[in-house]
N, C-alpha and C positions, 0 to 999 in steps of 0.2 A: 152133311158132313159124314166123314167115314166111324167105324166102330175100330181102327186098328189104334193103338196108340202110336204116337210120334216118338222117335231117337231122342233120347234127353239131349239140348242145345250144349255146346261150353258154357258154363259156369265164369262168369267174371268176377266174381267176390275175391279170389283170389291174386287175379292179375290187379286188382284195383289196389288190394291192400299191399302190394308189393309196391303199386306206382308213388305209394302213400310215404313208405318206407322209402325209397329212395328218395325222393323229393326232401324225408327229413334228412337224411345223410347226406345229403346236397346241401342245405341248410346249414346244416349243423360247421358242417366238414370250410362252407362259406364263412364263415362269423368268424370260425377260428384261425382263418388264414388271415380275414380281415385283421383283427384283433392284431394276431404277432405283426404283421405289416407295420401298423398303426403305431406301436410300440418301440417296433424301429427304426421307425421317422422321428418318433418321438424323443428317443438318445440323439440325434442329429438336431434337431430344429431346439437352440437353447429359450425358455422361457425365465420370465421375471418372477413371475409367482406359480403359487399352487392352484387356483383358481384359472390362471391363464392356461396353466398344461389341462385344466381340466375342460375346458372350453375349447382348447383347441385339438385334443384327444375324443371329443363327443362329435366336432365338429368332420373331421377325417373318418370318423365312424358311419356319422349318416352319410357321409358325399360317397364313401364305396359299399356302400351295405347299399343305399336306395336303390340303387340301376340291376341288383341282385334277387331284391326283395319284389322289387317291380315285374321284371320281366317271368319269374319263378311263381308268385304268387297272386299280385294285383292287378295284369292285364291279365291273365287265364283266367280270375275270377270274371272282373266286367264281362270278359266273352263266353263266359257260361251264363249268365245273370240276361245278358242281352240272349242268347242263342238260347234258355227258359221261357222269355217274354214273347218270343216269338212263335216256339211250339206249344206256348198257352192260348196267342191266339190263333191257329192253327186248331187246335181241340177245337176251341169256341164254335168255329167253323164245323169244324166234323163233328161236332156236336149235334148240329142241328140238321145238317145235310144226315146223319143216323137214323134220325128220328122221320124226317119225313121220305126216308127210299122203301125200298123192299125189304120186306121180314130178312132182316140178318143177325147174325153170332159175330163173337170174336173170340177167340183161343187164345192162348199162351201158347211157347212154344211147343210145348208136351201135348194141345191140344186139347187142355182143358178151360171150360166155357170161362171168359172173366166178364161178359157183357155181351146180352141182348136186346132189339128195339120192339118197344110198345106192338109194333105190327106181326113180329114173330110168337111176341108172346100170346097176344090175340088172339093168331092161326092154330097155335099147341096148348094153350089152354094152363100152360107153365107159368110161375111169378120167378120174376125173376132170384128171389130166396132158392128153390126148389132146384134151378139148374149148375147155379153159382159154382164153379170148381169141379163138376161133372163130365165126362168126356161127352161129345155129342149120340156116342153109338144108345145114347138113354131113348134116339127118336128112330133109332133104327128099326124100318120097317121089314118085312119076310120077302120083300120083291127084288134085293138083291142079292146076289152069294157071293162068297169071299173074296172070289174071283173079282169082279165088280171092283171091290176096294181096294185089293192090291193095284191092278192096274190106275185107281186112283191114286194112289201115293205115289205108284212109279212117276207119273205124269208130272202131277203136282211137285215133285222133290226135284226134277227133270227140269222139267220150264217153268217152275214158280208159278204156277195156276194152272187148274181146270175145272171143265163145264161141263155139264151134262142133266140130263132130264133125270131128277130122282124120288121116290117114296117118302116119308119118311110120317112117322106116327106122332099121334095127341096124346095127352096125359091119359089120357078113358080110352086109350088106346086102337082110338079110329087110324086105318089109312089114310090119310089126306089127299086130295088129286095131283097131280104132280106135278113136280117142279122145277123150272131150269135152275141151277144153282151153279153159281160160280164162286170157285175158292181161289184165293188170289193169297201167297206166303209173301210176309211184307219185311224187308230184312233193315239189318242195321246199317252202318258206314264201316261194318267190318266182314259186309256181306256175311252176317251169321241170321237166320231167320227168329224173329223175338215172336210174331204174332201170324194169327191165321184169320181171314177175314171170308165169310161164308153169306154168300146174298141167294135169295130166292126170289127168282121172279116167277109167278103166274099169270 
């Protein structure tokens, strides 16, 4: 992995709390158009008692609220709960396919370490406490110059991966023999890049 830092990604915290926000003013702004509706059916349709207007005012409440509350709230919930279950097992998977490939990293998108496998750590002599939150330039060895890594970023931010034969150092800060490494930018479904994925093969 390169020693440059990566461009801080968009921040979503913000879009999310606005989508949060609207959905309540959706809501909200919903109930009360129901409500006056309801109330003015309710001058129209005459009732015998006060328990019938109540019953039959509860009743015109749920039949136009549900198909609002549904469509707004309870089917987007099931399709995240189901679309969770399924990139849980998804990890499960890449779970184990991590553990037994070739020494690799994974970055954020700033490019710093959130997770390395048992093989990497092995090769550099690193636990994974030690690297956690670290940029990779911690393995950077003397046998590349700048140069080298800019041209990787160009590439990598260009076509979402590159390879090439590289250095990089041990904690006791050996050279290690080298290594094919390919870094693959893994993006979201808003085509924004969240992770970086770095395999070494030898």
């Amino acid at each position: 992995m390169p020693n440059t830092k990566l461009p801080s990604q968009p921040k979503r915290t913000k879009e999310q709390k606005q989508s949060v926000m609207r959905l309540g003013i959706i809501l909200i702004a919903s109930v009360f158009i129901v409500e006056a509706s309801v109330m003015g059916i309710m001058t129209w349709v005459p009732t015998n008692s006060r328990l019938g207007s109540v019953l039959l005012d509860a009743t015109l409440l749920s039949l136009l609220l549900f198909p609002i509350f549904y469509y707004l709230l309870l089917r987007p919930l099931v399709k995240n709960i189901e679309r969770r279950k399924a990139i849980e097992a998804d990890l499960r998977i890449a779970a184990v396919c991590f553990e037994i490939k070739d020494p690799t990293i994974i970055t954020d998108a700033d490019g710093n370490i959130i997770r390395a496998n048992q093989k990497f750590l092995d090769k550099t002599r690193y636990t994974m406490a030690e690297i956690a939150g670290k940029n990779p330039r911690i393995f950077k060895s003397d046998m590349h110059d700048d140069k080298f890594y800019q041209q990787l970023w160009r590439t990598l931010l260009k076509q979402g991966s590159w390879s090439s034969e590289i250095r990089i150092k041990s904690k006791d800060g050996r050279t290690l023999h080298p290594f094919w490494v390919t870094i693959t930018a893994v993006k979201n479904d808003q085509d924004e890049i969240t992770h970086y994925i770095a395999i070494y093969n030898f």
